[in-house]
MIKEMAR-232142 format. One record per residue (C-alpha): residue in one letter; x, y, z. Coordinates in steps of 0.05 Angstrom, whole numbers, plus 5000, padded with zeros to 4 digits. Layout:
BEGIN
+--------+------+------+------+
: residu :    u :    v :    w :
+--------+------+------+------+
:      A :    X :    Y :    Z :
...
+--------+------+------+------+
// end
This chain:
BEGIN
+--------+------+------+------+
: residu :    u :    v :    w :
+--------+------+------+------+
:      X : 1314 : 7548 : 2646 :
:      X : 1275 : 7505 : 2694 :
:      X : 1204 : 7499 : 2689 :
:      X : 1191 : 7537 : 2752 :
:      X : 1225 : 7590 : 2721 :
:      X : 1179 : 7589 : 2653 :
:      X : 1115 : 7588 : 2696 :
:      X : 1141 : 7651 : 2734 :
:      X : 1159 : 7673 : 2661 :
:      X : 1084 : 7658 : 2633 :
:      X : 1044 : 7685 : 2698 :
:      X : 1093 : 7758 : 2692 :
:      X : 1071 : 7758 : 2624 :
:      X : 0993 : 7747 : 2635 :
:      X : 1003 : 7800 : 2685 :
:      X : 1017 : 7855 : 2637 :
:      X : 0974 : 7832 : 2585 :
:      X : 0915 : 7845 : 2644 :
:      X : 0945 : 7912 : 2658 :
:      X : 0948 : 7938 : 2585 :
:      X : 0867 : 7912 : 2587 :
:      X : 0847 : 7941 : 2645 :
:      X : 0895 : 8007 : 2661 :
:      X : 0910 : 8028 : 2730 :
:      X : 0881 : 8077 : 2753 :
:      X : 0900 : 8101 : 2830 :
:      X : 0842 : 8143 : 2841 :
:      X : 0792 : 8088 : 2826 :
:      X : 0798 : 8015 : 2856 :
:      X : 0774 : 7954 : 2817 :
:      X : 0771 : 7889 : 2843 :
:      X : 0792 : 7832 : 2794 :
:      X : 0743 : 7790 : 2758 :
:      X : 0730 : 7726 : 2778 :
:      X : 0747 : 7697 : 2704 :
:      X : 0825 : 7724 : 2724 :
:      X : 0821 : 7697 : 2797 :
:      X : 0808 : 7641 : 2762 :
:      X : 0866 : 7638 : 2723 :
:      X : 0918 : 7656 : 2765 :
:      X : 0890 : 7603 : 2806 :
:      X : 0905 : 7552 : 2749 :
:      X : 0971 : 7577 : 2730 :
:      X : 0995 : 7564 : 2809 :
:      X : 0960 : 7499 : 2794 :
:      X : 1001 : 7487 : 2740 :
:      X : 1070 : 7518 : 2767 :
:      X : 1066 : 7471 : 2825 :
:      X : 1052 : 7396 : 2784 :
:      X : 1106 : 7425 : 2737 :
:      X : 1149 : 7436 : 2798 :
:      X : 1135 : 7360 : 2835 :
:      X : 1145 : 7320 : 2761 :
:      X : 1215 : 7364 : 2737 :
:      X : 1248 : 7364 : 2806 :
:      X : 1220 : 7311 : 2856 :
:      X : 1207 : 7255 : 2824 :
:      X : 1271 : 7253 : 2786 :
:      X : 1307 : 7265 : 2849 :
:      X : 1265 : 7212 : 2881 :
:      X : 1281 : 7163 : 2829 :
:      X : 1359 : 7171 : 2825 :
:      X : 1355 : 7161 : 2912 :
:      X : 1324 : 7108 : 2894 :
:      X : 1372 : 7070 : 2845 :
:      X : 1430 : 7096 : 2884 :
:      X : 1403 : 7040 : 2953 :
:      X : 1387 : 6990 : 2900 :
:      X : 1466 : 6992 : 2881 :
:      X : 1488 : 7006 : 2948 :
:      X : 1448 : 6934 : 2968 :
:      X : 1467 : 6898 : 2911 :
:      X : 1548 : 6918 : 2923 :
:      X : 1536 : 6897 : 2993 :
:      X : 1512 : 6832 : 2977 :
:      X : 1563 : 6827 : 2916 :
:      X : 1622 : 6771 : 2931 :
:      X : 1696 : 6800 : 2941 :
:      X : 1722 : 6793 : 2872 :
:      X : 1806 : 6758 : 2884 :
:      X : 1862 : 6737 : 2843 :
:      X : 1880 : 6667 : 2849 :
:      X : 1940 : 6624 : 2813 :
:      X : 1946 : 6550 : 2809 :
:      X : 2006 : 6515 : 2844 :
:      X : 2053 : 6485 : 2800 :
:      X : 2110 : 6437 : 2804 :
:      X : 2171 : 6476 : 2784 :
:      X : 2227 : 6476 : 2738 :
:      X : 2264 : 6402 : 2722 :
:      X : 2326 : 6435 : 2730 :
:      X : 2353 : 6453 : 2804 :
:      X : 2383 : 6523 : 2800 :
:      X : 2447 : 6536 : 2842 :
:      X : 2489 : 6594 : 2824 :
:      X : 2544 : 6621 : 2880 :
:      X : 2596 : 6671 : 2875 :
:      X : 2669 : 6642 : 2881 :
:      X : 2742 : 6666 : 2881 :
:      X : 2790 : 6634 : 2824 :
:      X : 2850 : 6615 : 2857 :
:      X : 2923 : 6578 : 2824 :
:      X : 2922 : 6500 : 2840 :
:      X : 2997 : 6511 : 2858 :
:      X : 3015 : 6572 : 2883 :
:      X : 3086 : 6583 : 2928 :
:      X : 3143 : 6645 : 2938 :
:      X : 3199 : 6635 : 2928 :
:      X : 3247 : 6654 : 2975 :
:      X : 3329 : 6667 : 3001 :
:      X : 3358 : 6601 : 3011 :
:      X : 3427 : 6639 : 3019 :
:      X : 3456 : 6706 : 3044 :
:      X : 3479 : 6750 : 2997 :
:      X : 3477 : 6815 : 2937 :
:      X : 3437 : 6791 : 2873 :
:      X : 3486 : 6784 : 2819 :
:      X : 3431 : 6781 : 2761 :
:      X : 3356 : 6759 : 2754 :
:      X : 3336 : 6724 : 2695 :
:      X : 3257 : 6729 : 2706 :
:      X : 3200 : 6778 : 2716 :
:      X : 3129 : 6787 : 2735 :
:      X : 3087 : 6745 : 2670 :
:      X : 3139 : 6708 : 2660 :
:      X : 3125 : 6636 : 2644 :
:      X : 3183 : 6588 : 2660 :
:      X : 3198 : 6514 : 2671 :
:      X : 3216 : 6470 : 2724 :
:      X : 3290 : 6479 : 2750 :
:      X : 3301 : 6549 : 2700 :
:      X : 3343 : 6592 : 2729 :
:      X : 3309 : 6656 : 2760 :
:      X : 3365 : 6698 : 2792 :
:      X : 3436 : 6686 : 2813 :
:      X : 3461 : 6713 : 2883 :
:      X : 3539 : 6723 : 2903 :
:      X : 3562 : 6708 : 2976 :
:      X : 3640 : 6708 : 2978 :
:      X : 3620 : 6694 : 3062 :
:      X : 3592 : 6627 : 3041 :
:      X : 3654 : 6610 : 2997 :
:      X : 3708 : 6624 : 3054 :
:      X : 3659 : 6574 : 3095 :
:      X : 3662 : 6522 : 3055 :
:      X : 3740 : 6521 : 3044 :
:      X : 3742 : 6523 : 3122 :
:      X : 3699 : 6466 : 3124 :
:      X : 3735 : 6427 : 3085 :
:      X : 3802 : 6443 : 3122 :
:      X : 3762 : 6413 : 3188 :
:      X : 3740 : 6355 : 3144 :
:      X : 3818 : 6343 : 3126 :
:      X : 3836 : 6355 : 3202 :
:      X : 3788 : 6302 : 3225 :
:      X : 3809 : 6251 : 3172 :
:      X : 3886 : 6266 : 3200 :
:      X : 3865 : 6255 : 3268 :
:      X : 3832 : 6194 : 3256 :
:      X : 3886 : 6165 : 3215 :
:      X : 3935 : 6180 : 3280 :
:      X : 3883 : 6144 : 3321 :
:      X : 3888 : 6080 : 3280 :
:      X : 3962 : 6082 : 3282 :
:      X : 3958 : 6095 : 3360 :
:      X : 3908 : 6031 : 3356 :
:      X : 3951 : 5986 : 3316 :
:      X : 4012 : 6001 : 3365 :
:      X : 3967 : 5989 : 3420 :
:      X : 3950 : 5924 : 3399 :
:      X : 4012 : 5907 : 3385 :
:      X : 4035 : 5922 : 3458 :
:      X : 3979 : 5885 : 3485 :
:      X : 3995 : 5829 : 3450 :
:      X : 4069 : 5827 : 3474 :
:      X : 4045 : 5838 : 3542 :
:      X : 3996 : 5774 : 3542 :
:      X : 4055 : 5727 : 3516 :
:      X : 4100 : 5752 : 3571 :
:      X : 4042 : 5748 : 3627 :
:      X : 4024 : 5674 : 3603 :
:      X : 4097 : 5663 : 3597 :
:      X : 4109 : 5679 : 3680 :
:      X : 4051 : 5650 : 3693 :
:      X : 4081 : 5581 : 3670 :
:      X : 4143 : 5585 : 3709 :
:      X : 4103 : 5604 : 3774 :
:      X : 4058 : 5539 : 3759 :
:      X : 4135 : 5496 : 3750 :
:      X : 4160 : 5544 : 3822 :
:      X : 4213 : 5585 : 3775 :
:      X : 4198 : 5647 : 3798 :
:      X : 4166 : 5682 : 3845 :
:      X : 4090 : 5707 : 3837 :
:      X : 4105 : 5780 : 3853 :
:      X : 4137 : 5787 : 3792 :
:      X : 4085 : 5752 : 3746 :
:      X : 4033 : 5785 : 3779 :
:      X : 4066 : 5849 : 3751 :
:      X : 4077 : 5823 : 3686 :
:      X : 3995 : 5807 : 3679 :
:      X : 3980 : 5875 : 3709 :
:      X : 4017 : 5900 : 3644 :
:      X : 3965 : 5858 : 3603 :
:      X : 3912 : 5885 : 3634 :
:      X : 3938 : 5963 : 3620 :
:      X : 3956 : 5949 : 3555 :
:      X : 3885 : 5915 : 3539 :
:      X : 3857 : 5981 : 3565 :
:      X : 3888 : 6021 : 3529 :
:      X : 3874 : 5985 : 3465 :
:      X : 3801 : 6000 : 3480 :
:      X : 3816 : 6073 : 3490 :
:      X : 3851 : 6077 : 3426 :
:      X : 3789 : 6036 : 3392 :
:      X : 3741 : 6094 : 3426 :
:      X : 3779 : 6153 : 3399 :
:      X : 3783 : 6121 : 3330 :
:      X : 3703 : 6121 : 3330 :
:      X : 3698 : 6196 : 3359 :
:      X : 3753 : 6210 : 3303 :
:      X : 3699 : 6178 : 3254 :
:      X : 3646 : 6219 : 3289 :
:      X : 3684 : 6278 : 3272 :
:      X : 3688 : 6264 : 3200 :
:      X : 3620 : 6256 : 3199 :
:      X : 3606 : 6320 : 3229 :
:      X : 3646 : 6352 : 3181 :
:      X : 3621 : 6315 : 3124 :
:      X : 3550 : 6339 : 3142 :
:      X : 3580 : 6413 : 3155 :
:      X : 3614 : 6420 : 3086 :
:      X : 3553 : 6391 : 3050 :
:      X : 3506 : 6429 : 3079 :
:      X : 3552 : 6493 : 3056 :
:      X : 3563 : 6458 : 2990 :
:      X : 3485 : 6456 : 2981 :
:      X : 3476 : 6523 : 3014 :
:      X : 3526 : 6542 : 2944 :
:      X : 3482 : 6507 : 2904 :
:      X : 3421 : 6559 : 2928 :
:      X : 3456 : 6611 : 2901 :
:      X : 3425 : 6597 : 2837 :
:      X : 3344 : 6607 : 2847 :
:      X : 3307 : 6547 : 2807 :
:      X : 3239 : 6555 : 2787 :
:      X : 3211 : 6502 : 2836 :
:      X : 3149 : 6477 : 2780 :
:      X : 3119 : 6500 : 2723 :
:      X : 3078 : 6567 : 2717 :
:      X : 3082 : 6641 : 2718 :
:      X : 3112 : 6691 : 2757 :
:      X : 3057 : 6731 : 2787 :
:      X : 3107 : 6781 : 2835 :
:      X : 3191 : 6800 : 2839 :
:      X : 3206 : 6835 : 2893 :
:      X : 3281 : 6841 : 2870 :
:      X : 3323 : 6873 : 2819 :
:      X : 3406 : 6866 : 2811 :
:      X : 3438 : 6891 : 2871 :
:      X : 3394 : 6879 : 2921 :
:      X : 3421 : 6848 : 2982 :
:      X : 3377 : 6787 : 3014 :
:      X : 3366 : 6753 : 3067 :
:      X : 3371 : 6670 : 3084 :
:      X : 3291 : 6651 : 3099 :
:      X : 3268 : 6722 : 3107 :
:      X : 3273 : 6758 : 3031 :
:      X : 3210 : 6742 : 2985 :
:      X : 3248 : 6742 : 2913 :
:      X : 3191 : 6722 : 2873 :
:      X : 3118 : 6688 : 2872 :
:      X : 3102 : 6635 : 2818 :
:      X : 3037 : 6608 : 2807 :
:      X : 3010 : 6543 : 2762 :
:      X : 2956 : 6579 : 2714 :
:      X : 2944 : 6513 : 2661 :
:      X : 2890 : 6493 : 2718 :
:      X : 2854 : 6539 : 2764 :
:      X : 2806 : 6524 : 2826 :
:      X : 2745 : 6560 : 2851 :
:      X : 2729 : 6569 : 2931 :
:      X : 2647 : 6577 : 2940 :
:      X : 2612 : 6583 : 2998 :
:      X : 2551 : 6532 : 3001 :
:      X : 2490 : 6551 : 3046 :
:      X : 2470 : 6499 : 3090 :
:      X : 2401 : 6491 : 3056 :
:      X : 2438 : 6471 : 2998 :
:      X : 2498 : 6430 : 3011 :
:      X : 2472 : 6371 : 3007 :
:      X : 2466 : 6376 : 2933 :
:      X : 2537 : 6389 : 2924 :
:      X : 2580 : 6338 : 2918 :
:      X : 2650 : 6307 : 2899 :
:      X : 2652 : 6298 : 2823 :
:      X : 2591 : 6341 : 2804 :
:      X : 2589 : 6386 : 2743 :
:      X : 2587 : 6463 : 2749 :
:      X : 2598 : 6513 : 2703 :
:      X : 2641 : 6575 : 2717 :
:      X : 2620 : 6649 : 2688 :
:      X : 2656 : 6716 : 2683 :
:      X : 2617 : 6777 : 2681 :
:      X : 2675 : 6802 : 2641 :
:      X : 2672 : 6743 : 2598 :
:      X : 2599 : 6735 : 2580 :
:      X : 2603 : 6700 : 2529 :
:      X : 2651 : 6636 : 2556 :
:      X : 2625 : 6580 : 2592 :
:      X : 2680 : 6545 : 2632 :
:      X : 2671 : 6473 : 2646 :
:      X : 2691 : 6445 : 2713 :
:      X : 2686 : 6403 : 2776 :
:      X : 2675 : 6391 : 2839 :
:      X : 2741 : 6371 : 2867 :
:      X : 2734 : 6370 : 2950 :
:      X : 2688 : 6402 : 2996 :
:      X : 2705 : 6405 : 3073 :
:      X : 2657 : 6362 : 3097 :
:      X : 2635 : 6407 : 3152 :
:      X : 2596 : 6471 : 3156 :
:      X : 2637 : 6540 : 3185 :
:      X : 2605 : 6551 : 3253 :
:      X : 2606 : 6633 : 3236 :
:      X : 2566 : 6627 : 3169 :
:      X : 2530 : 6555 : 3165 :
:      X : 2567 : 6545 : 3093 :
:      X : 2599 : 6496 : 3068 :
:      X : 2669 : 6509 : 3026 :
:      X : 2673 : 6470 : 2960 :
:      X : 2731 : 6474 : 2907 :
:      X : 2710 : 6468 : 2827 :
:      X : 2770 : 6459 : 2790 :
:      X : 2774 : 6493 : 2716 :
:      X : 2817 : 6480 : 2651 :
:      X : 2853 : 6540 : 2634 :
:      X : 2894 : 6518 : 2579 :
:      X : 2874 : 6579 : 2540 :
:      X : 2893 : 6633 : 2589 :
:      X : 2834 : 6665 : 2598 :
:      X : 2816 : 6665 : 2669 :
:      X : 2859 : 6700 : 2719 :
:      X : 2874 : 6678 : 2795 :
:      X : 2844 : 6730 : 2836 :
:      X : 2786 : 6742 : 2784 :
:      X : 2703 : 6738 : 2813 :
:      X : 2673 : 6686 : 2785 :
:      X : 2597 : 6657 : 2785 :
:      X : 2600 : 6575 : 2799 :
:      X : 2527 : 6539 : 2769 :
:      X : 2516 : 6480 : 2802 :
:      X : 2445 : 6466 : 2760 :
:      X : 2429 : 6392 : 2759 :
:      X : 2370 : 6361 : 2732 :
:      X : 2319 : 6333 : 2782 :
:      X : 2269 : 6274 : 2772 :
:      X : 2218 : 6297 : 2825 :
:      X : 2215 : 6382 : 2815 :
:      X : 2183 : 6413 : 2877 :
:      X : 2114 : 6449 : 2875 :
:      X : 2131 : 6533 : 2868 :
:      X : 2079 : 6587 : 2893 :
:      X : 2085 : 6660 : 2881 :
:      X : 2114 : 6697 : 2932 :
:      X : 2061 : 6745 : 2941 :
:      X : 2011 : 6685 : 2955 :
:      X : 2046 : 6685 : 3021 :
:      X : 2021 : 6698 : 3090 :
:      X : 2071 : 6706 : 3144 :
:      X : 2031 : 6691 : 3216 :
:      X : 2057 : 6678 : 3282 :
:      X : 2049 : 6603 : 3273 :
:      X : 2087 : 6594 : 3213 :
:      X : 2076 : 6617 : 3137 :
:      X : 2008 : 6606 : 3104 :
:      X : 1972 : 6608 : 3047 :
:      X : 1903 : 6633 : 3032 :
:      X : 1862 : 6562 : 2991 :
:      X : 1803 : 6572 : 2950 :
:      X : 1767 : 6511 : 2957 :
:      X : 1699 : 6469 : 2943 :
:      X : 1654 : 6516 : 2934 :
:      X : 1699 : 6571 : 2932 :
:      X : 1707 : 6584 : 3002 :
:      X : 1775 : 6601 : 3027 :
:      X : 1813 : 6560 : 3084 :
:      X : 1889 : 6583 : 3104 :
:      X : 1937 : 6528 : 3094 :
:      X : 2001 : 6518 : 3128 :
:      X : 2063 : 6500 : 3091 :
:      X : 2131 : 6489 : 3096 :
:      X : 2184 : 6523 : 3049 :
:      X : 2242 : 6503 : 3008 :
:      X : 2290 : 6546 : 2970 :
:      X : 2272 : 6621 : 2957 :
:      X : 2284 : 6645 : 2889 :
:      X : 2254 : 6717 : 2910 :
:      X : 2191 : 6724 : 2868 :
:      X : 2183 : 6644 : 2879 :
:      X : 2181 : 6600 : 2938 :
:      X : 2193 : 6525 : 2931 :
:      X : 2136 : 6484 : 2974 :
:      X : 2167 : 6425 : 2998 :
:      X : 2097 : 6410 : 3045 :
:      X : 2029 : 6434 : 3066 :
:      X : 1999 : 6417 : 2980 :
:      X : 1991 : 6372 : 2937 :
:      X : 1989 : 6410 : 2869 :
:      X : 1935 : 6441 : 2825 :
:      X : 1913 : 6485 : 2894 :
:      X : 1883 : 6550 : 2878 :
:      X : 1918 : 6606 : 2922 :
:      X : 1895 : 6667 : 2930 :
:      X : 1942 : 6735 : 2900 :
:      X : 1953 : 6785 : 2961 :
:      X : 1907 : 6762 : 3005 :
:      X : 1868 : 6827 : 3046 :
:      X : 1827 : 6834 : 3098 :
:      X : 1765 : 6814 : 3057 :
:      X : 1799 : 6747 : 3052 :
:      X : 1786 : 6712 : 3117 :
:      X : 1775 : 6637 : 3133 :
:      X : 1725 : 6597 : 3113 :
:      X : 1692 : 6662 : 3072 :
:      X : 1671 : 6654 : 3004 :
:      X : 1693 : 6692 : 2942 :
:      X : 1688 : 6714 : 2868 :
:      X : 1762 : 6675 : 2853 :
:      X : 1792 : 6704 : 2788 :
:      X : 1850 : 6662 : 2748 :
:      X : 1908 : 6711 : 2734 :
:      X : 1957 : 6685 : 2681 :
:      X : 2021 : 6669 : 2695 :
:      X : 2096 : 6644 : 2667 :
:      X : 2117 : 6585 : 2666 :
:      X : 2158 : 6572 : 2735 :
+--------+------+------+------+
// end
């Protein structure tokens, strides 16, 4: 109850007390004494200080101490989070997704025509240089090799006829040159006339001719046997590709024929074989960081389904040139797989970590403050008053951003910078924790 209410209380009850004294009576009018005039007076008096000290002046007072606050929170510095910048990690993180790929990888294909008599291999397979994979029969190939060498034997006939032809040729010639040197004597001594040793020298001349024709089809006849030569060894090694070789090392990865199967020359795929001891790995550089990759560098290849194997390798080649559609730049690592533990076609995650001597400085990425002229960076300063800084960015690790200019170190930047963070305005800064970058 509020003390307006206990003085309304208090006069009701002097009320009655003054009626019980002094009893109404409606057929006789009194007029109060001054003694209660008095006192109601003095309990209105009363009602009304009671009323001003329990309900003004408290209100007053707490109106009061409310625009006290309200001043001192407007004259109250913005309270911010601030981190120091730090030089990063000594250790340059690089980590890429690759493909593992066979060093030597090749199908192996139909040298010959023909129905597969029997394969000796199948997909897992691991086989040897020059082992025998499959065996194919193609009587066609046979009949065209004995035919070959029936032309081969024709040709050597012919050219033996065209060396006797040459020898009698010469021997003709030579008759015909002792006779013409013969006539030509007597005409010199007037023995006989020079129509007839003029025929005798025209036979010379025939015969020579003819010697040289005979001489020409002896080398065609050679030519011939040559041809054939070439003919029935390329059939002979065309017989010889009816037994499929393993062409290196490695395991057979795909068959694509079983016995009785009819293939093709050039055209069938009869198996794939792949070299598994050693296995490379294509990545994709970006161009921010290809630079850092080079020929002969370390890297370590991961499998996600191999968590707990490291696999040691190395930078083998890169192309030396960025791909105009995605700015990277393809490297191959090359891995030891002597254990068999990585697969060619398997996803793989290439670390190309090195060690630096200089580490950039790293900020927090929510220190940053993208602007139309470039990315800033709220400073609290001397005095801590706050200045935006402009600074150029290295790699982005997502919550960090490598500073590669714009600070020097040991800068104070401000956490999420508002809008009560402006330049050159001065603030409560508050150092926030922070790991280790």
């Amino acid at each position: 109850m509020s003390t307006e209410d206990q003085l309304r209380a208090e006069i009701e009850e002097l009320r009655q007390r003054l009626e019980k004294q002094h009893p109404h009576n409606p057929h006789q009018k009194k007029k109060p004494s001054a003694g209660v005039l008095w006192g109601l007076a003095a309990v209105a008096v009363i009602a009304v200080v009671a009323a001003f000290f329990g309900g003004y002046l408290p209100e007053s007072h707490r109106q009061t101490a409310l625009a006290k606050e309200a001043k001192e929170d407007s004259a109250a510095l913005p309270i911010v989070n601030v981190v120091p910048v730090q030089h990063g990690s000594g250790r340059s993180e690089l980590v890429l997704p690759g493909d593992i790929q066979a060093v030597t990888e090749a199908p192996v294909l139909a040298r010959a025509s023909g129905y597969i008599v029997k394969r000796f291999a199948d997909i897992g397979d691991r086989v040897k240089q020059g082992q025998l994979l499959a065996e194919i029969d193609a009587p066609e190939l046979g009949q065209q090799v004995t035919q070959a060498k029936a032309a081969r034997e024709q040709a050597a006939s012919v050219l033996e006829q065209a060396t006797a032809n040459l020898e009698q040729g010469k021997t003709n010639e030579q008759l015909a040159k002792i006779t013409s040197d013969r006539w030509n004597s007597l005409i010199k001594k007037g023995a006989v006339a020079k129509q007839d040793a003029d025929t005798y020298q025209a036979q010379f001349d025939a015969q020579r001719a003819n010697s040289q024709a005979l001489e020409k089809a002896i080398a065609a006849a050679k030519s011939n046997i040559a041809a054939a030569d070439a003919n029935l060894e390329r059939l002979t090694d065309m017989q010889g590709y009816l037994k499929v070789l393993a062409p290196f090392e490695g395991v057979i990865t795909q068959r694509n024929i079983d016995t009785g199967a009819l293939v093709t020359e050039g055209q069938t795929l009869l198996y794939r074989i792949a070299q598994t001891d050693r296995l490379r790995t294509f990545v994709n550089v970006p161009q921010g960081d290809a630079t850092s990759v080079r020929v002969g560098q370390r890297a370590n290849v991961k499998i996600a389904s191999l968590p707990s194997q490291v696999f040691a390798g190395t930078v083998t080649r890169t192309a030396n040139s960025l791909d105009a559609a995605t700015r990277t730049l393809l490297a191959e690592v090359q891995v030891s797989n002597s254990a068999g533990l990585l697969l060619p076609g398997m996803y793989a995650q290439v670390d190309f970590s090195t060690l630096r001597s200089e580490p950039p400085l790293v900020i927090r990425g929510d220190t940053l403050v993208v602007r139309s002229d470039g990315p800033q960076v709220a400073v609290v300063g001397t005095g801590n008053v706050v200045h935006f800084q402009r600074v150029q960015l290295g790699r982005d690790y997502g919550d960090r951003v490598e500073v590669i200019g714009g600070l020097d170190g040991g800068e104070h930047l401000v956490v999420n910078p508002g809008d009560s963070v402006r330049n050159n305005a001065k603030v409560q800064p508050k150092l926030l924790a922070q790991a280790a970058p």
